[in-house]
VOGU-3710 file (C-alpha; in Angstrom, 3 decimals, decimal comma):
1> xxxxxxxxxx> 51,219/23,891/103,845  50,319/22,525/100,485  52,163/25,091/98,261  55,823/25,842/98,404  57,042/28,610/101,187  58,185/31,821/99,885  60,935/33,617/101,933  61,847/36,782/100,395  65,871/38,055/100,925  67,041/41,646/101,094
11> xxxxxxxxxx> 70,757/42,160/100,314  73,302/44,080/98,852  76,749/43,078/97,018  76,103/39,290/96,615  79,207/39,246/94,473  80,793/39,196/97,430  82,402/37,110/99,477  80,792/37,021/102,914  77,124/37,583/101,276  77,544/34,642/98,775
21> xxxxxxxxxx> 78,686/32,482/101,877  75,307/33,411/103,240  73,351/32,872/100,550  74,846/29,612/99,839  73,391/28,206/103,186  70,161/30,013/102,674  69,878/28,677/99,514  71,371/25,061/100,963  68,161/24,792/103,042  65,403/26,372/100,677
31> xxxxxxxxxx> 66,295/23,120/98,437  66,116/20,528/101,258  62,728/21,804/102,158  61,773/22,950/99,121  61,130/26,282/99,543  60,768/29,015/97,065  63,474/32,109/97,681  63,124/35,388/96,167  66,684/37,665/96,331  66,292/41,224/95,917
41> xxxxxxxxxx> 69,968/42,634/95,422  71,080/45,714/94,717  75,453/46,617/93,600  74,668/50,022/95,890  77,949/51,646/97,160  80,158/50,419/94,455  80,441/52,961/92,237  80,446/56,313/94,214  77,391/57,638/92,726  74,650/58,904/94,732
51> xxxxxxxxxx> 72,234/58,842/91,483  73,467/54,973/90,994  72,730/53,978/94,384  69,457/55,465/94,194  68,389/53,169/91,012  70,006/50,292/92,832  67,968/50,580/95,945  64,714/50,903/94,101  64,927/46,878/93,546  63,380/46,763/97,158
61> xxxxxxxxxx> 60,489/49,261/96,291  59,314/46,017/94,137  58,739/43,582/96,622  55,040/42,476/97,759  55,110/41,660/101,440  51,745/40,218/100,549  53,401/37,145/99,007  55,574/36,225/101,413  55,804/33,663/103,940  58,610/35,495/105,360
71> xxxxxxxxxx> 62,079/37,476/105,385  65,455/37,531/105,848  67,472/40,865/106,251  71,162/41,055/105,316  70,684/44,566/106,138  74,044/44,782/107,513  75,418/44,826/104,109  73,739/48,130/102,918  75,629/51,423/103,710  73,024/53,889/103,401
81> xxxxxxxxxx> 71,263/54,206/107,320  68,527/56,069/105,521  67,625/53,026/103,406  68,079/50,574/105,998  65,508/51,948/108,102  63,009/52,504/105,425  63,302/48,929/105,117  63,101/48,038/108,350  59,748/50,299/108,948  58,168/48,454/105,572
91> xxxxxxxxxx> 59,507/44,957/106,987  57,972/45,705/110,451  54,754/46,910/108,925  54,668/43,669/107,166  53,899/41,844/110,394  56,064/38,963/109,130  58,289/36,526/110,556  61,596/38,096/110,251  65,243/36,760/110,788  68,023/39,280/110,469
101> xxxxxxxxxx> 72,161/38,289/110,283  74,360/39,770/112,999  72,004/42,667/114,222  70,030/42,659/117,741  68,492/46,101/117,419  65,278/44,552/116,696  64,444/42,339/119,756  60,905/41,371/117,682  63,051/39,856/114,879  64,825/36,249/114,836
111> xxxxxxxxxx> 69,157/37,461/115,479  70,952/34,878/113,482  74,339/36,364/114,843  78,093/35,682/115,033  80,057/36,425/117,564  81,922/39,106/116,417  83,124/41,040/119,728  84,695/37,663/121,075  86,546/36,722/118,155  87,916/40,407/117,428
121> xxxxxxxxxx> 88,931/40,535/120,832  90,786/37,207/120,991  92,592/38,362/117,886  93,695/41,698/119,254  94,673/40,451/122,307  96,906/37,900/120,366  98,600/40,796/118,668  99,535/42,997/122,232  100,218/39,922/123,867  102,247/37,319/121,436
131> xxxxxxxxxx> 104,080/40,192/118,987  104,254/42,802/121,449  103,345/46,167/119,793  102,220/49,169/121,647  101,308/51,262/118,328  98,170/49,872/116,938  96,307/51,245/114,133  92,351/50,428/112,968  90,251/49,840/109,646  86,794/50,190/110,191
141> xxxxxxxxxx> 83,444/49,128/108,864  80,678/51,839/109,047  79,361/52,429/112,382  75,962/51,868/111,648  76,629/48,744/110,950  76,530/46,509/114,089  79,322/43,814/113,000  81,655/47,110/112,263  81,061/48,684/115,395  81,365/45,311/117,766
151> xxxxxxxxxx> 84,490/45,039/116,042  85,634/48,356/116,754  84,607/47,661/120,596  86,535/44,810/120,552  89,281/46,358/119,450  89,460/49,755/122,022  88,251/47,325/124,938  91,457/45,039/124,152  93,793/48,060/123,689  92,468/49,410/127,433
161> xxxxxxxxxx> 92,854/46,042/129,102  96,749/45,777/128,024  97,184/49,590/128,822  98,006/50,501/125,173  96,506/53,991/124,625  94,779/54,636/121,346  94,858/58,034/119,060  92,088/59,048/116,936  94,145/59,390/114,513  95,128/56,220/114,059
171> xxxxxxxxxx> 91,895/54,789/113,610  90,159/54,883/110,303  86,555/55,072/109,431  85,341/52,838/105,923  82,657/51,470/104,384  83,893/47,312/104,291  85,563/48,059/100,913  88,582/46,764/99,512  89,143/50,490/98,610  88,808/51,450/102,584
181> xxxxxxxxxx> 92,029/49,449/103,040  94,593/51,487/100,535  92,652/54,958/102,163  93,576/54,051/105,434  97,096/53,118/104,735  97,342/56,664/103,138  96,169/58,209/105,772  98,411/56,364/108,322  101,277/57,034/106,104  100,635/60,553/105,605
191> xxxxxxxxxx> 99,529/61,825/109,186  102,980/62,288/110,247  102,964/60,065/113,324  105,197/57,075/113,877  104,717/54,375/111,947  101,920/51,632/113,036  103,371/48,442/114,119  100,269/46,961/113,567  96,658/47,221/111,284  94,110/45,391/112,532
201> xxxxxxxxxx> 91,593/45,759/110,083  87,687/45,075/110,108  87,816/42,685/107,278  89,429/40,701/104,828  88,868/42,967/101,895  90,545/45,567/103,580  93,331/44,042/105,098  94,425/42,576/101,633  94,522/46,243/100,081  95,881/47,621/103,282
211> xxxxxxxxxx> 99,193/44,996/102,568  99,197/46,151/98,391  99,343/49,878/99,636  101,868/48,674/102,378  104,077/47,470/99,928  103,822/50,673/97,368  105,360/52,278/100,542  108,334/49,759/100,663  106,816/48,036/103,943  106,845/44,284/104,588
221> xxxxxxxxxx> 104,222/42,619/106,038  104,353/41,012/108,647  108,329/42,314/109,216  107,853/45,937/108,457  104,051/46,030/109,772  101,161/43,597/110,825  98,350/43,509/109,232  95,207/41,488/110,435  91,684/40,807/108,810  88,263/39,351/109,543
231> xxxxxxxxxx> 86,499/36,831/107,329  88,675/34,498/106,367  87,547/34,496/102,708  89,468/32,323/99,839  91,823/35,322/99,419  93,095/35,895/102,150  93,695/32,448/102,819  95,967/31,988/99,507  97,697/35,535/99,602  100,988/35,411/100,116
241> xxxxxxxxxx> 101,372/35,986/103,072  98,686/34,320/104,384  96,746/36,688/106,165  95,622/36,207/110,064  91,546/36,681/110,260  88,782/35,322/112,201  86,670/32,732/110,391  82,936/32,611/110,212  80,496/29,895/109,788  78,576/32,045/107,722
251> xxxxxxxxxx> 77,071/29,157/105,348  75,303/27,563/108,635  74,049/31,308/109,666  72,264/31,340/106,169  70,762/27,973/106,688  69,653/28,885/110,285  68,023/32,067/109,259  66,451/30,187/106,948  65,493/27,246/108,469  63,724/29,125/111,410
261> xxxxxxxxxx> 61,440/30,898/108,691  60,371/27,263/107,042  60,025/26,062/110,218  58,122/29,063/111,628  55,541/28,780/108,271  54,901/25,319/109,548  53,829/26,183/112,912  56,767/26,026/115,098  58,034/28,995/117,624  61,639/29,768/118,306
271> xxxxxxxxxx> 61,804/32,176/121,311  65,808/32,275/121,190  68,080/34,186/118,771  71,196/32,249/117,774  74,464/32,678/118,209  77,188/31,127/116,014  81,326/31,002/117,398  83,919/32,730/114,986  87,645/31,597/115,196  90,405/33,656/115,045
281> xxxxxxxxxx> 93,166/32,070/112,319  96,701/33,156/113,212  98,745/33,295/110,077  101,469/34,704/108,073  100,749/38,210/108,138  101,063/38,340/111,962  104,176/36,586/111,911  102,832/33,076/112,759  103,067/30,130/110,760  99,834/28,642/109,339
291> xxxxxxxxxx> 98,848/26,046/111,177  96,999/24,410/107,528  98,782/24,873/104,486  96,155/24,411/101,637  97,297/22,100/99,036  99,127/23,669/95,952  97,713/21,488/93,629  94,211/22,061/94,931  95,045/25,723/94,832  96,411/26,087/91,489
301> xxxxxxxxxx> 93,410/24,006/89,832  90,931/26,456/91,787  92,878/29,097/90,440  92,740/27,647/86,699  88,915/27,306/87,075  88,678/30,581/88,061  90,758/32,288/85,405  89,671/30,499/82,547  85,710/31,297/83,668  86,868/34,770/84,143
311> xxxxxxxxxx> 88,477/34,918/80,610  85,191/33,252/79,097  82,795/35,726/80,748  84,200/39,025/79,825  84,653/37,186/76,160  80,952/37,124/76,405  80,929/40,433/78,044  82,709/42,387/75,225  81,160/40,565/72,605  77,643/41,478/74,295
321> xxxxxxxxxx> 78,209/45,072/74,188  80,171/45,208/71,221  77,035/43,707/69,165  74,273/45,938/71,053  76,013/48,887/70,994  74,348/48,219/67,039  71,067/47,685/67,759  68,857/50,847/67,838  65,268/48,882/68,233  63,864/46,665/71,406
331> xxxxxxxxxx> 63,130/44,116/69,856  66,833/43,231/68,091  68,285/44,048/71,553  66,537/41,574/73,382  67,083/39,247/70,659  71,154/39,917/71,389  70,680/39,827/75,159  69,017/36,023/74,161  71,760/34,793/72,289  74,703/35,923/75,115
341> xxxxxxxxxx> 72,202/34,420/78,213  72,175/31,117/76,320  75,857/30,608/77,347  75,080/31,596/80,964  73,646/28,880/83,242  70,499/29,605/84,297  66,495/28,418/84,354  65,157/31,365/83,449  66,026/34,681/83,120  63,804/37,905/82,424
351> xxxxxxxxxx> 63,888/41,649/81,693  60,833/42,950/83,063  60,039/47,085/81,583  58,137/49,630/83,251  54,880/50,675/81,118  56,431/54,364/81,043  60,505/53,257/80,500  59,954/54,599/76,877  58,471/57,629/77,629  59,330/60,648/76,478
361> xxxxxxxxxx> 57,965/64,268/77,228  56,358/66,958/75,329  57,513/69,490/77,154  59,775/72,458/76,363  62,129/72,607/79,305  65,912/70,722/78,980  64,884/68,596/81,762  61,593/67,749/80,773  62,003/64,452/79,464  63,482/63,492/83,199
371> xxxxxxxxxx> 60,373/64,901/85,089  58,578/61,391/83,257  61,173/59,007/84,482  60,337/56,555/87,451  62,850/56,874/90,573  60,445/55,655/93,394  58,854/52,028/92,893  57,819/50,469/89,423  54,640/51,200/87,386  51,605/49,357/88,157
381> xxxxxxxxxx> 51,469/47,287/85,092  54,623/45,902/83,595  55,958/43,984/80,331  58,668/41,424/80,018  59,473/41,300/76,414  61,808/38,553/77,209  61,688/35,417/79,575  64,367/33,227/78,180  62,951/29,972/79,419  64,664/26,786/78,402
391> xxxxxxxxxx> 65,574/28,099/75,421  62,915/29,860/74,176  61,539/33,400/74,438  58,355/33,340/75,964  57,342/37,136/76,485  54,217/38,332/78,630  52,928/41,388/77,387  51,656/43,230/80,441  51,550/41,525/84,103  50,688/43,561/87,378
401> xxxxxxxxxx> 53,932/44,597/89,166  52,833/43,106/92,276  52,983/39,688/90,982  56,714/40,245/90,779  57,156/37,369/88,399  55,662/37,942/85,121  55,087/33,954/84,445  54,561/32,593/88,172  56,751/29,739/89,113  54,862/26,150/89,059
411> xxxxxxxxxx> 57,269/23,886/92,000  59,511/24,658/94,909  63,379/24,959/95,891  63,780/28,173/93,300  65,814/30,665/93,503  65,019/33,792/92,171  67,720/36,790/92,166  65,941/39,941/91,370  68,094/43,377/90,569  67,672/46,562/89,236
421> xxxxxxxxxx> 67,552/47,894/85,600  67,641/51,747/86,095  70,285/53,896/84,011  71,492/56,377/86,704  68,049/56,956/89,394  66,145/56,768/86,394  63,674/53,112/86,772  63,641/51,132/83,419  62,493/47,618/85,019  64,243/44,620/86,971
431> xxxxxxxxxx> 66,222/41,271/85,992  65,295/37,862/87,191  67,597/34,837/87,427  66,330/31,488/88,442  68,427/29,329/89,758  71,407/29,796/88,303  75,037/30,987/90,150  76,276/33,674/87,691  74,892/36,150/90,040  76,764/35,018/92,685
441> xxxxxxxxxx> 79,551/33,725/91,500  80,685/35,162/88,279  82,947/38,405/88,378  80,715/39,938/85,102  77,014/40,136/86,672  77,213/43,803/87,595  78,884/44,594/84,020  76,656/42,694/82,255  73,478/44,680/83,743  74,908/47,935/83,181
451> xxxxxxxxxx> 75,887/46,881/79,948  72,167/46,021/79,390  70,565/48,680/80,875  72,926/51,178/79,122  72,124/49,791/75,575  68,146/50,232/76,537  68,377/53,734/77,542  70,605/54,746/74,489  67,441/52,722/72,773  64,937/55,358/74,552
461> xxxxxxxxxx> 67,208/57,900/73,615  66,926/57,160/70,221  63,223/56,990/70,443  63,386/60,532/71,946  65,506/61,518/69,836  63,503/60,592/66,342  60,623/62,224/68,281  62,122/65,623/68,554  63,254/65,213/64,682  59,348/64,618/63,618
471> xxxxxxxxxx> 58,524/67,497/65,645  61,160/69,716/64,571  59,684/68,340/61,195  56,476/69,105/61,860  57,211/72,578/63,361  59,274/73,249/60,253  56,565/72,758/57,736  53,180/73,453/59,801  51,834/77,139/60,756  51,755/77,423/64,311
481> xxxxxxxxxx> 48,764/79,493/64,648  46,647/77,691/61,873  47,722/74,295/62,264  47,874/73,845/58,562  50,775/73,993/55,968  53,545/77,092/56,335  55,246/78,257/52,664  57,782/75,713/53,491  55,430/72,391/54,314  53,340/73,859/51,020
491> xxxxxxxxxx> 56,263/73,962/48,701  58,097/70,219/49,771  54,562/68,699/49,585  53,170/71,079/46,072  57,044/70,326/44,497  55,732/66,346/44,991  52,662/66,995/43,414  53,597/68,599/40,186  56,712/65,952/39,532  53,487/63,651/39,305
501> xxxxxxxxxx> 51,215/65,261/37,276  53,982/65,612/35,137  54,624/62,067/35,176  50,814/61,405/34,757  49,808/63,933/32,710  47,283/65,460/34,785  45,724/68,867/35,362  46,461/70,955/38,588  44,590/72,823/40,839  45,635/75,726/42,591
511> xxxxxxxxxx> 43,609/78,227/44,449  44,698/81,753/45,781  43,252/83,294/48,907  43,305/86,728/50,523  41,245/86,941/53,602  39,355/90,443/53,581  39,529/93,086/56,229  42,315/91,182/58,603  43,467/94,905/59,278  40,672/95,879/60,409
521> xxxxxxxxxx> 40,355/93,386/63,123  43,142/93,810/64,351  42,978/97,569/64,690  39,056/97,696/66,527  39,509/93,999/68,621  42,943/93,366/69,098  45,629/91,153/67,365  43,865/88,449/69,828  41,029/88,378/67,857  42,479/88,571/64,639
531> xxxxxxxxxx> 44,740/85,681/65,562  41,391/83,907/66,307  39,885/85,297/63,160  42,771/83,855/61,235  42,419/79,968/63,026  38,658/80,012/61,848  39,588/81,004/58,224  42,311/78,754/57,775  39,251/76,162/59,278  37,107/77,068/56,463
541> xxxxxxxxxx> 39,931/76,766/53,792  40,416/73,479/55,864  37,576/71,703/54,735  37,766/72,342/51,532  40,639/70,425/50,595  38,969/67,143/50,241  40,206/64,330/48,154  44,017/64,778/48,829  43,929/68,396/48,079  46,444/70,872/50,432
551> xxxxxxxxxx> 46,138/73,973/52,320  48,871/76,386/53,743  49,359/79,868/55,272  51,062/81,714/52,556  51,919/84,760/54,388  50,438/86,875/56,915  46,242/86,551/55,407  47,252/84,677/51,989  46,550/81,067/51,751  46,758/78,717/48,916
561> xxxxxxxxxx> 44,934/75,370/48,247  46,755/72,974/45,675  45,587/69,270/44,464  46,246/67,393/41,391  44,078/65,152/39,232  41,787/68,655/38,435  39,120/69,259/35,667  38,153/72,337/35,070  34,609/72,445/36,453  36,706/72,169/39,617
571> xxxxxxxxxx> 37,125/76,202/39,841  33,773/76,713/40,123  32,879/73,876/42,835  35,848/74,767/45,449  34,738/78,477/44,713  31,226/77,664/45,473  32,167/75,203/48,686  34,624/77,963/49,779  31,867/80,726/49,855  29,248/78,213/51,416
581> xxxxxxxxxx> 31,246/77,226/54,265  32,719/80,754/54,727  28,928/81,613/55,517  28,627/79,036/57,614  31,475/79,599/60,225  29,911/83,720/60,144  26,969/82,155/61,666  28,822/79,740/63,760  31,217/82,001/65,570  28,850/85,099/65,679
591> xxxxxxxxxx> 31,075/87,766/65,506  30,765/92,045/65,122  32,746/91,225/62,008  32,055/89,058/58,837  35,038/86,488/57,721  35,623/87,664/54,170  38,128/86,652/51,219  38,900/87,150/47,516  40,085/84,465/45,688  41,646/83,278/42,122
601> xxxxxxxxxx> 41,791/79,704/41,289  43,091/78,044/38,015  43,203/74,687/36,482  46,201/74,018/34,368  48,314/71,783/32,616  51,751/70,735/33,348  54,779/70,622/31,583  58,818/70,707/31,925  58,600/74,367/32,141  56,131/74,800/34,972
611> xxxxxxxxxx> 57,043/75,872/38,002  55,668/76,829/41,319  56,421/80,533/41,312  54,459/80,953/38,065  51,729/78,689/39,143  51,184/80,909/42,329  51,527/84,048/40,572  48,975/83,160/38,044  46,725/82,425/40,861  47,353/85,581/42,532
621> xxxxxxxxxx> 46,755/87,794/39,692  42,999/86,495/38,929  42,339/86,977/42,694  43,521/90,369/42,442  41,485/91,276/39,206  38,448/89,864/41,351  39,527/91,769/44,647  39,472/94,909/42,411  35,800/93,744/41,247  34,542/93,552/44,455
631> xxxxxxxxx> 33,019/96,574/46,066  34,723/97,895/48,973  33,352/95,574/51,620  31,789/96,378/54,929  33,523/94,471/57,458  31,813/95,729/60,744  28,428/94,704/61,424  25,592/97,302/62,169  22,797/97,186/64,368
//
């Protein structure tokens, strides 16, 4: 295959640690063969929001099964069963090569598993048979997940083989977070029944918060209670005490699944899943002693590393959000988010916008600004205003969604981390990162997202927000029903005028208008019609104001026409263009009724003394004097 695989990931919480063990082998193999790996993450489940998780999971509307070479599926790390099988019907459809981490529900995809049951079982059996307890409480995973639920097996099936009965009650149902752990201990504490003797939990995170919440209680671990874990992660090997777990050789799972997919690309068949040992630890928090003691040195330089980097990145954090929280245009935002990301170690990195994230609605409801958001997939064209790119912004303005990447990559061995912008399950875009570990590794990645996606929804809010002020402007000042100037759009916009013909010393124009017979429309057709009467008047008045003259709606049939710069041969042409086009629209709209008006227009000089009111009223009286020339008109047509 002359150009570089592409192997796409799906995964949630790759801050943690058992998915960053993963992806370090995956990503371990995609650079020995040179393969191109596209991670589509989502932080769903961490926050207890329901409209969160639904912006999270979006990231995996975005991915284009077309482009692929094939896929792996950490599926066992998202919660929501809904989800997961939406992704497994999309994955299947695919007809892709598929490998999938500790799940054999799916004979037609390659099982990279671990052999959870065993090791579980091992452990628990070490607890009945070496510490002798009889009352033996359980953490769980989620049952859907199939690592959780071997581990629960393993658990009941040692229990019945060493006669030790088990109670519902002391068995606790979680999602794999650290959370889950201080829950259960609540639980057990409160339920009234004995005190466990032992907490097997169904993973590290859990165990660790199980032995905090313990010791809120006033119970020891291991003398008070046991507490066990599974995962062996870098905490629970340095906690004091060290904590009994199984460990997992999840790094070589990662570069298995992995490797079979390269492999596969190339032509070769695998017919077998495979099936990787765990090995229980037996430490501290059992009662045993560790059979390793990690060096202190070693552990207090890790430690160092990992606090100072922790201290440095919420530094960067603050000052981040501190300086965007400022910026109230796109443009200067990104420019922010630039600055910060040059500090971060990474290739490239991108923030890729919806066409529509900007969008806001014309519509009178409260919600209706929502009903325009995207919460299913991502618009069909896209912009990344920036791709930070060896230092320098390189932004594409519009690329097709499919492509994924706005700016393709050129070589293999990438890796590409690709996670949601959304402000609650409203779709603004996506992030890339190429190569780089601060996904992964750093403790700020999730902050720093939100952070980002906050400050560009508070940026469409503000764009909202100055819309709804013009249009609360413009509904201030315009008629409604004419579309042309109300008394109070005439008098901010005639006040302008006359401040500069008195600066300029020029001559103003202003014309009074009473439309004819409005009355009598209304009473023989209906206000409908005289409404309609009223829009083709206000038309007529409409064109006459050429040459930066203005129009408004007076009052109820009263309109005005105002312009500066005026001679006085200017009464007699906009009384003569008025008439003329008034004709006109009587033949245009063909009604049982003639449009019909009276007017008084003066040309005048201005001085410190002039105002408005006088202006207006001096109008008004010579179109009175000529309404009381007039003959009393005939406004009904007869045959």
């Amino acid at each position: 295959m002359d150009r570089p695989i592409e192997i796409a990931v799906i995964v949630a919480g790759i801050d943690e640690e058992y998915q960053n063990a993963v992806l370090d082998g995956i990503k371990k193999c995609a650079k020995r063969y040179r393969a191109n790996i596209s991670c589509f993450c989502s932080f769903s489940g961490v926050l207890s929001s329901r409209k969160f998780d639904v912006g999270e999971y979006n990231i995996f509307n975005l991915i284009n099964y077309e482009k692929f070479d094939g896929m792996i599926l950490l599926t066992n790390t998202i919660s929501d069963a809904i989800v997961k099988e939406k992704i497994i019907s999309k994955v299947k459809s695919s007809g892709l090569p598929v490998a999938v981490l500790d799940c054999d529900d799916y004979p037609e995809f390659y099982n990279i598993s671990i052999d959870n049951y065993k090791a579980m079982r091992s452990l628990v059996d070490h607890i009945l048979e070496e510490h002798k307890v009889t009352l033996v409480n359980f953490i769980s995973g989620p049952l859907a997940n199939p690592e959780a639920s071997a581990r629960l097996n393993a658990f009941y099936d040692s229990m019945d083989a060493h006669s030790v009965p088990v109670d519902n009650d002391r068995v606790y149902l979680g999602e794999f977070r650290a959370a889950d752990g201080k829950k259960g201990v609540d639980q057990f504490i409160s339920s009234g029944m004995p005190r466990p003797q032992a907490i097997i939990c169904a993973n590290d995170a859990m165990a660790l918060a199980a032995i905090e919440e313990l010791n809120n209680f006033g119970y020891n671990v291991p003398d008070d209670v046991i507490v066990t874990g599974f995962d062996n992660t870098y905490n629970a090997q340095h906690h004091v005490p060290s904590l009994t777990t199984v460990s997992r050789p999840l790094e070589e799972a990662g570069y298995k699944a992995c490797e079979i997919l390269i492999k596969k690309a190339n032509g070769k068949e695998y017919d077998e899943d495979t099936v990787f040992e765990a090995v229980p630890v037996f430490n501290e928090s059992c009662g045993c002693k560790s059979e390793s003691r990690n060096n202190a040195d070693e552990f207090k330089a890790s430690s160092y590393k990992l606090l100072n980097k922790c201290r440095r990145d919420i530094s960067l954090l603050n000052r981040m959000t501190t300086e965007l929280a400022e910026k109230d245009e796109l443009d200067d935002n990104l420019r922010t988010v630039a600055c910060f990301i040059r500090d971060i170690k990474c290739d490239r990195f991108c923030i890729c916008l919806c066409s529509n994230w900007d969008e806001v609605s014309s519509g009178n409801s409260a919600n209706s600004t929502q009903n325009n958001f995207q919460t299913k997939g991502y618009t069909t064209k896209m912009s990344a205003p920036l791709i930070f790119d060896n230092g320098t912004n390189i932004p594409v303005k519009e690329f097709p969604s499919s492509d994924m990447h706005p700016v393709p990559l050129n070589n293999g061995g990438n890796i590409s981390f690709f996670m949601p912008l959304h402000f609650r399950e409203y779709c603004l875009g996506y992030y890339i990162f190429v190569n780089s570990d601060f996904p992964t590794k750093s403790l700020i990645c999730h902050s720093l997202m939100l952070n980002i996606s906050n400050s560009i929804e508070n940026i469409r809010k503000l764009i909202h927000m100055n819309d709804m002020i013009k249009e609360l402007d413009r509904l201030y000042v315009i008629d409604p029903l004419c579309n042309i100037y109300n008394r109070n759009g005439f008098i901010r916009e005639a006040d302008k005028m006359v401040k500069k013909c008195l600066d300029t010393n020029q001559k103003l124009l202003i014309a009074f208008i009473d439309m004819d017979g409005l009355k009598l429309i209304n009473d023989n057709f209906g206000h409908k019609e005289g409404d309609f009467a009223l829009q083709q008047f206000a038309n007529v008045i409409s064109e006459c104001c050429r040459g930066g003259r203005i129009c408004a709606r007076f009052g109820g049939d009263e309109f005005i026409i105002f312009g500066e710069n005026a001679y006085d041969e200017d009464i007699e042409a906009l009384e003569s263009v008025f008439h003329v086009q008034l004709k006109k629209m009587n033949r245009l709209i063909n009604k049982p009724y003639e449009l019909d008006a009276s007017i008084g227009t003066i040309v005048t000089e201005v001085d410190a003394d002039t105002t408005l009111f006088n202006l207006i009223t001096r109008a008004d009286e010579i179109m009175y004097e000529e309404k009381k020339r007039k003959r009393t008109s005939r406004y009904l047509r007869h045959d």
